[in-house]
C-alpha positions in Angstrom: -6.6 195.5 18.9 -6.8 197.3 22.2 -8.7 194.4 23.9 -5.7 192.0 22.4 -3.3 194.5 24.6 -5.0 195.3 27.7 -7.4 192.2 28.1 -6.4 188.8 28.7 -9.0 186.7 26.5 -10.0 183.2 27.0 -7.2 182.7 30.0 -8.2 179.1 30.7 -8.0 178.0 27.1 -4.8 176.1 27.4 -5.8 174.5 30.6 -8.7 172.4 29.4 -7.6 168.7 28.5 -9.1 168.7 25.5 -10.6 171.2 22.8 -11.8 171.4 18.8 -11.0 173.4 16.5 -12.2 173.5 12.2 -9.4 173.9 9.7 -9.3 175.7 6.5 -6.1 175.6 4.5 -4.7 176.5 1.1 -1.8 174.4 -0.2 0.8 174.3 -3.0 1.7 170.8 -3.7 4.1 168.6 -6.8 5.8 165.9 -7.3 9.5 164.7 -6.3 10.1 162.4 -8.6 13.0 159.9 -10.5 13.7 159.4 -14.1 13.6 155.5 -15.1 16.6 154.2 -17.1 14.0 153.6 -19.5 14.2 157.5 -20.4 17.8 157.5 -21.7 16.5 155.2 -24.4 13.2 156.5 -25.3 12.7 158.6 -28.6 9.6 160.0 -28.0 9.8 161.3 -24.3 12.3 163.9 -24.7 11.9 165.6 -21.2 9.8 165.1 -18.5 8.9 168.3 -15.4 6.7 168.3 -12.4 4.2 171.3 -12.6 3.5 173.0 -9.0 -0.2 173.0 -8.4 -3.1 174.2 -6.2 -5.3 173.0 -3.6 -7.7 173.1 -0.6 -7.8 171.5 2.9 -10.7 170.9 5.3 -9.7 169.5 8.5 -11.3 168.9 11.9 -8.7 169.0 15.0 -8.8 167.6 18.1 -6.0 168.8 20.9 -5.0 166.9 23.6 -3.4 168.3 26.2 -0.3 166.6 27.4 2.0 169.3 30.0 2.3 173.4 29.7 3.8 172.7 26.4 3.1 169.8 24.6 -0.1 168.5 23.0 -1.0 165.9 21.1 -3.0 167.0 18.0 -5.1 164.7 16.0 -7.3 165.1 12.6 -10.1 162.4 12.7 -11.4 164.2 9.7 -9.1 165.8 7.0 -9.9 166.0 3.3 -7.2 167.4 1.0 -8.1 168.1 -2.7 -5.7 169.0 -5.0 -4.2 168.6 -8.6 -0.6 168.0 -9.7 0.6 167.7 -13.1 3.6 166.6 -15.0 4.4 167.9 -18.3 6.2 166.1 -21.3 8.3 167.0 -24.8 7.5 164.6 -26.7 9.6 164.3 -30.2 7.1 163.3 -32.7 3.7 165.8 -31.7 2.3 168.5 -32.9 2.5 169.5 -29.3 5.5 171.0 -28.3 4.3 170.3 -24.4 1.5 168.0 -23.1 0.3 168.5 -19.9 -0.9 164.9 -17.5 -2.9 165.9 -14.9 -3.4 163.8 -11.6 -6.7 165.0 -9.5 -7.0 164.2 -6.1 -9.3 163.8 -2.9 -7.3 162.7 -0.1 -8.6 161.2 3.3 -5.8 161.9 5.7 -5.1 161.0 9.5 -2.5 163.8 10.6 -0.8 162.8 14.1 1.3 165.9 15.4 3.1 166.8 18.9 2.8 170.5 19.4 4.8 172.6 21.6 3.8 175.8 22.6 6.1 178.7 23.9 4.9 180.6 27.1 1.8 182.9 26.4 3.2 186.4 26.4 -0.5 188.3 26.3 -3.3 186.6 24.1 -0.3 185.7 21.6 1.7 182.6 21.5 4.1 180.2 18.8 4.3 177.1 18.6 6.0 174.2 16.0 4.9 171.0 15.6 6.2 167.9 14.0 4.3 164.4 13.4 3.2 162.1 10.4 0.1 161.2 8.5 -1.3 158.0 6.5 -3.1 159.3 3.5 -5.9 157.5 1.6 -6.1 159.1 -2.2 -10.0 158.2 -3.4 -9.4 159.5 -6.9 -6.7 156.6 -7.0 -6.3 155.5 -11.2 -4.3 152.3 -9.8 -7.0 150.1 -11.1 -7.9 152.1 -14.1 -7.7 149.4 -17.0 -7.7 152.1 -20.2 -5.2 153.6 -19.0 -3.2 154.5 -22.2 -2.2 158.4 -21.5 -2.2 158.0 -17.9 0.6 158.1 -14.8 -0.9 154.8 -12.5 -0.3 156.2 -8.8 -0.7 153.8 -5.3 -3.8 155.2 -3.2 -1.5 154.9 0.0 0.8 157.7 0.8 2.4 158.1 4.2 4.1 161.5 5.2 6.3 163.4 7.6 5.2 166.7 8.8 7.2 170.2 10.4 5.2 173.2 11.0 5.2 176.8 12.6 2.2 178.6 13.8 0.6 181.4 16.0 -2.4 181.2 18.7 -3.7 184.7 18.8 -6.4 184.5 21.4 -10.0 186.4 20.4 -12.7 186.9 23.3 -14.7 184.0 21.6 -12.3 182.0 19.9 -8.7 181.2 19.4 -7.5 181.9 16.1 -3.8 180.0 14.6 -2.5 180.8 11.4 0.0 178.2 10.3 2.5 176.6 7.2 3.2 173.1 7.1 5.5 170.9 5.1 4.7 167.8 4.2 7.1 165.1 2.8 6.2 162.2 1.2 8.1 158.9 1.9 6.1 156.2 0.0 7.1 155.5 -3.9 3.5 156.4 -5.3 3.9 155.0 -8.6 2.0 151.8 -10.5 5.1 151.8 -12.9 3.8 149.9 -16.1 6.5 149.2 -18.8 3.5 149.5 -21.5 2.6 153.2 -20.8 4.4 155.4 -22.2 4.1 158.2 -20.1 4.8 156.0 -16.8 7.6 153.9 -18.6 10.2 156.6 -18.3 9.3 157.4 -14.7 10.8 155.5 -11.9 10.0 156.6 -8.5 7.6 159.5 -7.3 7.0 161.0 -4.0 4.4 163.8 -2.8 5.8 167.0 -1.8 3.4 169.5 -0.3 3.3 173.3 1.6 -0.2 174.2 3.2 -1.5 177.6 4.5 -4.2 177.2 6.8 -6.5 179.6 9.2 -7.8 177.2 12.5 -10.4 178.6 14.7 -10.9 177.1 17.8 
């Protein structure tokens, strides 16, 4: 702690017009999600929740430097795994909740602006804002028995806002950071004949991640 007071680490970090960095995040993630009309006049689907669940993310950055304060920040490699769930009352089980997982292993290509405040020290904040085209591989779109299922699209596209920290180490550059993730794509493969995707109209990823980048 004394070296991050009295010794300015790293001091041509932000200079260089490129750099790397590995990411390792936790997130929280559920759907947003509209009931079909189909739902007033079912009998069986009494209600109908989205379940918060948990994840991981493993990332690879690339920064770009573009002035004092802006970057452009790019994930050539991101892999997001995570598991959301909805959870049904159904009228006539022996169940009084059933719970519908959706797993899944995301390929993602974040593209984010980044601007920095002034370096006070070997500490600095910075927000960013961007988008990102996902690429779900655990996509059930296709699945043909797909009785008890929720179909959901493999493509996704999302907006992104973040706040974060460069603390600046003798060897590295470490950045804690949350991130919120919104969803703009309608995800679901609505299929009249399922009974768990009948009553369900639209449905749109949500997400907040935690993450630790050392560059």
């Amino acid at each position: 702690m004394a070296q991050l007071r009295d010794v300015i680490n790293q001091e041509g970090h932000d200079d260089k017009p490129y750099h790397f960095g590995i990411n390792l995040g936790y997130n929280k993630s559920h759907f947003n999600f509209t009931h079909h009309p189909m739902f007033l006049q079912s009998d069986t689907i009494m209600d109908v929740e989205s379940i918060n669940s948990t994840g991981i993310n493993l990332a690879w950055l690339v920064n770009l430097r573009m002035s004092n304060h802006f970057d452009l920040r790019v994930h050539p490699l991101d892999l997001t795994f995570s598991e959301k769930a909805f959870l049904y009352a159904e009228n006539y089980s022996t169940d009084s909740l059933i719970e519908k997982k959706v797993q899944s292993i995301t390929l993602s290509f974040p593209v984010q602006i980044k601007f920095s405040s002034d370096r006070i020290d070997n500490f600095k904040v910075y927000t960013i804002a961007g988008g990102k085209f996902d690429y779900d591989l655990a996509s059930n779109a296709g699945a043909r028995k797909a009785e008890d299922l929720i179909k959901l699209r493999p493509y996704d596209f999302s907006v992104e806002l973040g706040l974060g920290c460069n603390i600046y180490f003798p060897y590295f550059v470490l950045s804690p950071e949350i991130k919120l993730s919104s969803g703009i794509v309608n995800l679901h493969s609505r299929d009249p004949s399922l009974r768990y995707s009948n009553v369900i109209d639209k449905i749109n990823s949500k997400m907040i991640t935690f993450s630790l980048t050392v560059e």
